[in-house]
N, C-alpha and C positions, 0 to 999 in steps of 0.2 A: 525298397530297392532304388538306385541311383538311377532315374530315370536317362539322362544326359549320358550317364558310362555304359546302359543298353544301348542308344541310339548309335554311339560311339562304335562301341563293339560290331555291332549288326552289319556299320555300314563299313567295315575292313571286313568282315566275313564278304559282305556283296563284291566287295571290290577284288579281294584273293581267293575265294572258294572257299569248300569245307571244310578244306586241311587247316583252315584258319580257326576255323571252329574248333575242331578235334582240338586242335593246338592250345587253345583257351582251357578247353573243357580238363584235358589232362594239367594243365598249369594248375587248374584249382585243387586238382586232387593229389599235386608234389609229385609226380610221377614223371617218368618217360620210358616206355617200354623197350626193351632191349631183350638181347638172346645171346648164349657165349659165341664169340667168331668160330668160325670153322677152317680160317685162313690162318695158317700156323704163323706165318711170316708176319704179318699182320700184328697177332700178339705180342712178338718178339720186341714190333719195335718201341723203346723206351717214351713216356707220354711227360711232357710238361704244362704244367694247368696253368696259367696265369690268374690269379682272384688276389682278391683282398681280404683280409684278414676278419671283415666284420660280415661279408657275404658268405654265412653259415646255410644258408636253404641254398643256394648255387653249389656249394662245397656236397653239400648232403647229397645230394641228386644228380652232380657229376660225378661223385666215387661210388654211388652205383651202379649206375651206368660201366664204369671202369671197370669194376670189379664182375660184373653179370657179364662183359664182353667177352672177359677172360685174358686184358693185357698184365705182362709179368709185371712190368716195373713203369712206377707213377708217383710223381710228387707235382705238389704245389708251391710253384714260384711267388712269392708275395708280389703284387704290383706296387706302382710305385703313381703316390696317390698328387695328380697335377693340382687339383684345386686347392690341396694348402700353400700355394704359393701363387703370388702373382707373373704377370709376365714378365716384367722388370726385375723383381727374384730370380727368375728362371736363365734369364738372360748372364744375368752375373754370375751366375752360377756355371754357367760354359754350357750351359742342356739345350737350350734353345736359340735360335735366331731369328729373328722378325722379320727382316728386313729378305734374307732369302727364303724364307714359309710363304710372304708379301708376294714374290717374284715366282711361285710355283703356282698359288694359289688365288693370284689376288684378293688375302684376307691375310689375317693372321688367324693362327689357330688358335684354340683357347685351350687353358690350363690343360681338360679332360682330357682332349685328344693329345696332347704332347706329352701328359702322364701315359697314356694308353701307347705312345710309341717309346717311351723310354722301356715301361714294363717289357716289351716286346726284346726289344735293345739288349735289357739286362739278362732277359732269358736264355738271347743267344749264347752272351760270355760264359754263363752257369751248361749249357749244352757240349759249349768247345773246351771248358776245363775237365768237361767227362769225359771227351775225346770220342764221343757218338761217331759211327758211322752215316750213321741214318737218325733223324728222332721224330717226333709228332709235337708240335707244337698246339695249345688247344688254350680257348677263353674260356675262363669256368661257364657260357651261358650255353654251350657246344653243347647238339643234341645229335646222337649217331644215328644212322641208317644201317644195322650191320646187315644185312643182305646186298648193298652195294660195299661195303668195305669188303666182303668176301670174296665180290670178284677181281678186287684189283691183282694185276701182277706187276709186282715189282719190280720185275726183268724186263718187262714190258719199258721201264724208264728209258729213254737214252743215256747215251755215254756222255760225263760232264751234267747233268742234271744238278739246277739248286734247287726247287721248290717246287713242289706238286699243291697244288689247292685242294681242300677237300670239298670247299667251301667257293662260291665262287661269285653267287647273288645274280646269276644270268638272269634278268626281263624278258628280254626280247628275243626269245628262239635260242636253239643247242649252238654250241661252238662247231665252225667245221673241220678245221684241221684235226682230221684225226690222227692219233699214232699208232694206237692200235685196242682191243676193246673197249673201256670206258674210260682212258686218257688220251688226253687233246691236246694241243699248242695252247698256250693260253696267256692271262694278263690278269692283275689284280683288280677287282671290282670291290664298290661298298658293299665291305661284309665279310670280303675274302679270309680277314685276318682271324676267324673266327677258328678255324683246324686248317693245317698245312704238316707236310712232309720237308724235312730239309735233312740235305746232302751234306757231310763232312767242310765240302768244299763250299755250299752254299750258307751255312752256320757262319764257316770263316770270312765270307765275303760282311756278309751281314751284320758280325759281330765285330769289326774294323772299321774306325776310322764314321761312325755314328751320329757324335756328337760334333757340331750341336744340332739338334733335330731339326729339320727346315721339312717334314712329310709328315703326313698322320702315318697310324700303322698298316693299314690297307695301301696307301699310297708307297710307303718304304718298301714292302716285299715286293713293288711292282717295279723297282727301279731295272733301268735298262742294262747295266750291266750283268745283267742273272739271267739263267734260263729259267723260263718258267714257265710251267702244264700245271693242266689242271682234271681230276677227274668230274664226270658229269655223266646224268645226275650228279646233284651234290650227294657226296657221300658221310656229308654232315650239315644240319642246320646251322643256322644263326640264332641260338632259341629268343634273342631280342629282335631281330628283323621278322622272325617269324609268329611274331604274336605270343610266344609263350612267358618269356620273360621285360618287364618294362628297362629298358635302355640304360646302361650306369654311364655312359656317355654322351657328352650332350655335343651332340654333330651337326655342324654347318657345312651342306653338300656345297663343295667347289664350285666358283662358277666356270 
């Protein structure tokens, strides 16, 4: 046994609790327990998985999960992979810009994370050719909670709503703006982009005028012209924040 990857493991379980553990323990065994919804609304609405084509154990164990939930309609969006290309590529290519990522972030972003907001990007376009009302947007690493997806109501939204978090990575204490049961006023956080809800109107904001990326994709769904809530509890993991899956993105937190 990899003595270094116990000590490692032990001292994230110390530092998150035993939900980190649990989280481990079912990672090893391909699983994530789920039950069908019992929120009819809920199923209805259409799910886009963001993965890549070579992340076959993510695929396997999100369209169970899908499928045990009991949403009707589900496909996977191929992502769009940044580290075949340099930043100098990227650039030319009209997808990136440095100079204003530079001015948000003071950094640039690297390939991953601007692969990871273009995927995002390209998802929208493919969601507003469908002409959704509503849709779910999800990263293949999404681990659902369906006892809080059942209580959401979606009436519950306000009027002009773009984007519900499902996801939302809160630390430090519940959000307080409430609206009403388990949605709140809210803001994108590292991790957000993991499941979200988006609006006809918030797809088209989204999906407009994109390029060339100057945000990661946690950072893009939180741009200020959107309304944005979020529900909490999360009504879905991060399965990479959360210890079950290791990171396909290699993230430098903003200063």
């Amino acid at each position: 046994m990899d003595t270094q990857w116990l000590i490692k493991k032990a001292g994230r379980v110390l530092q998150k609790g035993p939900a980190t553990a649990r989280n481990m323990a079912l990672s090893k065994l391909d699983m994530w327990p789920v039950r069908r919804l019992r929120n009819a609304d809920i199923r209805r609405i259409p799910v886009y998985c963001i993965s890549m084509p070579h992340e076959v154990r993510r695929q396997r164990i999100i369209t169970k999960q899908i499928e045990t939930l009991g949403f009707e309609t589900f496909q996977f969006v191929e992502g769009f992979r940044g580290k075949d290309y340099t930043i100098g590529q990227l650039e030319k290519m009209g997808l990136y810009d440095d100079k204003g990522a530079n001015e948000l972030h003071h950094r640039s972003l690297n390939p991953s994370e601007i692969g990871a907001t273009i995927s995002h990007c390209q998802t929208y376009e493919k969601i507003r050719a469908h002409g959704h009302d509503i849709a779910l947007v999800i990263e293949d690493d999404a681990l659902f909670m369906p006892s809080r997806l059942d209580s959401i109501r979606l009436a519950d939204l306000p009027e002009g709503w773009d984007i519900a978090f499902l996801n939302s990575f809160i630390e430090n204490g519940r959000p307080r703006r409430r609206i009403a049961g388990n949605l709140f006023e809210g803001d994108a956080y590292t991790g957000s982009a993991a499941a979200y809800f988006l609006s006809r109107k918030g797809i088209e904001t989204l999906a407009t005028n994109w390029k060339p990326v100057v945000l990661g994709a946690d950072g893009y769904t939180g741009r200020n012209d959107i309304k944005r809530y979020m529900y909490y509890p999360d009504c879905a993991l991060n399965g990479s924040v959360a210890y079950y899956y290791n990171s396909a993105v290699d993230f430098v937190r903003p200063k």
